[in-house]
N, C-alpha and C positions, 0 to 999 in steps of 0.2 A: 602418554595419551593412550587411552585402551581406544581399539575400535568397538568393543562388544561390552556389552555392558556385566559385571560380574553375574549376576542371574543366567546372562545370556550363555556367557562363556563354563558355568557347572553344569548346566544343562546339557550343552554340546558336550562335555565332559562325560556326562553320565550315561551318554548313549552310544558313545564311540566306546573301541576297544580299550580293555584296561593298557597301561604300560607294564611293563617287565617287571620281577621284583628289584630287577638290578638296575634299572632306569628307576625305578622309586627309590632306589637307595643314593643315586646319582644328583636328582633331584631336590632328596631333601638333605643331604650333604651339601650340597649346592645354594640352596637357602640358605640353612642356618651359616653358615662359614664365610661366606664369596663375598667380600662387598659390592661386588657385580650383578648378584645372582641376577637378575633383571636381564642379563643377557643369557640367559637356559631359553632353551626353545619351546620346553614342557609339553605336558602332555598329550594337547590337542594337537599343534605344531608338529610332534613328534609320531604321530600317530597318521598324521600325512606323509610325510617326511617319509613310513615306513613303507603305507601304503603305494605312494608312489616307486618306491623301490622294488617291490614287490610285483609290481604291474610289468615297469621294465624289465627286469630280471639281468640286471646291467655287468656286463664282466667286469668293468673299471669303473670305480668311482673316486672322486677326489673332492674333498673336502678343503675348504680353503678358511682357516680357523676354527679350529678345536673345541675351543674353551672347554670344558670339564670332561667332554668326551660325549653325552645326551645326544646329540645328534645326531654321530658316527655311528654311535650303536642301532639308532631307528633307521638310519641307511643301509646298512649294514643288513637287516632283515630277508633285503630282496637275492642278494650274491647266490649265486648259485654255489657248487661247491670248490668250482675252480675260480671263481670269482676274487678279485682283490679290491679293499679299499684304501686310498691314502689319505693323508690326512696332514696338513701343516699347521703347525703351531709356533708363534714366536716368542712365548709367554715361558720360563722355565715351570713356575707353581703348576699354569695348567697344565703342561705338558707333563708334569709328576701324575698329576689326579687323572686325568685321561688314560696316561697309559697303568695304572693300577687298575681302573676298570676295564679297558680293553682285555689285560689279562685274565678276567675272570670270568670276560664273553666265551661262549662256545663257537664266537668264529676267531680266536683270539689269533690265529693262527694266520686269518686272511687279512688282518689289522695290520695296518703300519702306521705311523706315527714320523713324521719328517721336523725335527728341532730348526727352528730359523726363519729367514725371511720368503716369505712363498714368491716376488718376484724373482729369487734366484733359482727356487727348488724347483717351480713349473717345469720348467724347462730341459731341465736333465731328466724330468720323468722320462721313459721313452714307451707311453700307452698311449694308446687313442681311447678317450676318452667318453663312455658310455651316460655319465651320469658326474653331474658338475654341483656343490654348492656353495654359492661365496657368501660368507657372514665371517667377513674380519675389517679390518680396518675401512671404513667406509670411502677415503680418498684416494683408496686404491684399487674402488670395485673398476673401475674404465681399464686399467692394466693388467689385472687378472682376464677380467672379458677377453682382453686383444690376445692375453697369451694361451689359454684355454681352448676356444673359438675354432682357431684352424687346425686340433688336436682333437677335433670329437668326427663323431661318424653321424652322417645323414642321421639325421632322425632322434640324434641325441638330444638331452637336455641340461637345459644348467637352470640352477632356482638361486635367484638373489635375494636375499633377506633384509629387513628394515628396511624395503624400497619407500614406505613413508614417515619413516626417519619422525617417530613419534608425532605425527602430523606437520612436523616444519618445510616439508615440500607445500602446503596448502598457502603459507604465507605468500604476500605482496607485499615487498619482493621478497625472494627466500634469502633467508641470514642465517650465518654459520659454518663454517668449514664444512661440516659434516652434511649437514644439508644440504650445502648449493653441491657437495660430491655426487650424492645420490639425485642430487636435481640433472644434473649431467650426466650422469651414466642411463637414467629413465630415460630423458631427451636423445641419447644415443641408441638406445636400446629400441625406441619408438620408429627411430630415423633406418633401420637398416632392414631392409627390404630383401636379406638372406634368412630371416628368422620368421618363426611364427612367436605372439606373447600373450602372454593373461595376465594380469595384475590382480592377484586375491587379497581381499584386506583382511587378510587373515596375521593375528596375535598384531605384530609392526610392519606388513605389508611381504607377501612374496610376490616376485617377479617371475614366472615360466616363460623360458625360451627357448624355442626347439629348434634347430638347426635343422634347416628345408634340405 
């Protein structure tokens, strides 16, 4: 389900900043190849995603699903120069393509890449975490939350992605694993009165949560 209507969405395209030559090369590798590609964040997406980093200027950020690597790199924009970003992936293909791009970024150096299941890897991270994104399995955004959450500093933020799960959170009632996950994690996210939130319907919905 698009929220923007294609007209709407090249427009907002043509007046934001361009993406990198190396996110255009990510991108449209990403396309032609992926049978996924539908999950790239591209380039409006990607262009928040940067910009927000950028605002922050965040020492730690940690990324919670990879997929081709799009993401991390527009994250990735704001790190200062002692800055680090992680990044988990449980995927072995994407975790190839990601980290071949990461190598060719000029922060390639602040990139880290964690092979496996992110409810183990969290946790042996040992950063307090400036800047959070979860876009991987959507039945396990409510576990990520819990284990992320009491690792960030006052004022951080975390951005949850496909919070409307192609519009199937709008059903009565909502059907579908994936769904009622992200209908549960919103409903939790809603209820916790330690965060500040914004819900943008921006590309399949981001969620902003600031930790008060």
């Amino acid at each position: 389900m698009d929220f923007l209507s294609p007209a709407i969405q090249a427009y907002a395209e043509r007046y934001s900043s361009p993406e990198s030559a190396l996110l255009d090369e990510i991108a449209r590798e990403t396309r032609n190849n992926h049978p996924e590609s539908h999950m790239l964040s591209g380039h409006l997406q990607g262009r928040f995603l940067a910009l927000i980093s950028r605002l922050l200027q965040p020492q730690y950020v940690l990324e919670i699903g990879t997929f081709t690597g799009y993401s991390a790199l527009c994250l990735a924009e704001g790190l200062p120069p002692e800055g680090q970003l992680h990044s988990i992936e449980l995927r072995p293909a994407e975790q190839e393509t990601a980290r071949r791009y990461f190598q060719q970024s000029d922060k390639a150096d602040q990139l880290f890449l964690h092979a496996g299941d992110a409810s183990a890897i969290i946790p042996a991270l040992p950063f307090t975490w400036d800047l959070v994104f979860i876009d991987a399995d959507k039945t396990g955004y409510l576990n990520y939350y819990g284990l992320v959450k009491p690792r960030m500093r006052r004022g951080a933020l975390i951005i949850a992605d496909n919070v409307l799960f192609h519009g199937q959170v709008l059903e009565q009632p909502v059907t579908g694993k994936s769904a009622k996950a992200i209908q549960a994690f919103n409903d939790h996210v809603s209820n916790d009165k330690s965060v500040e939130r914004l819900l943008l319907p921006l590309r399949d919905g981001l969620l902003l949560i600031q930790k008060k």
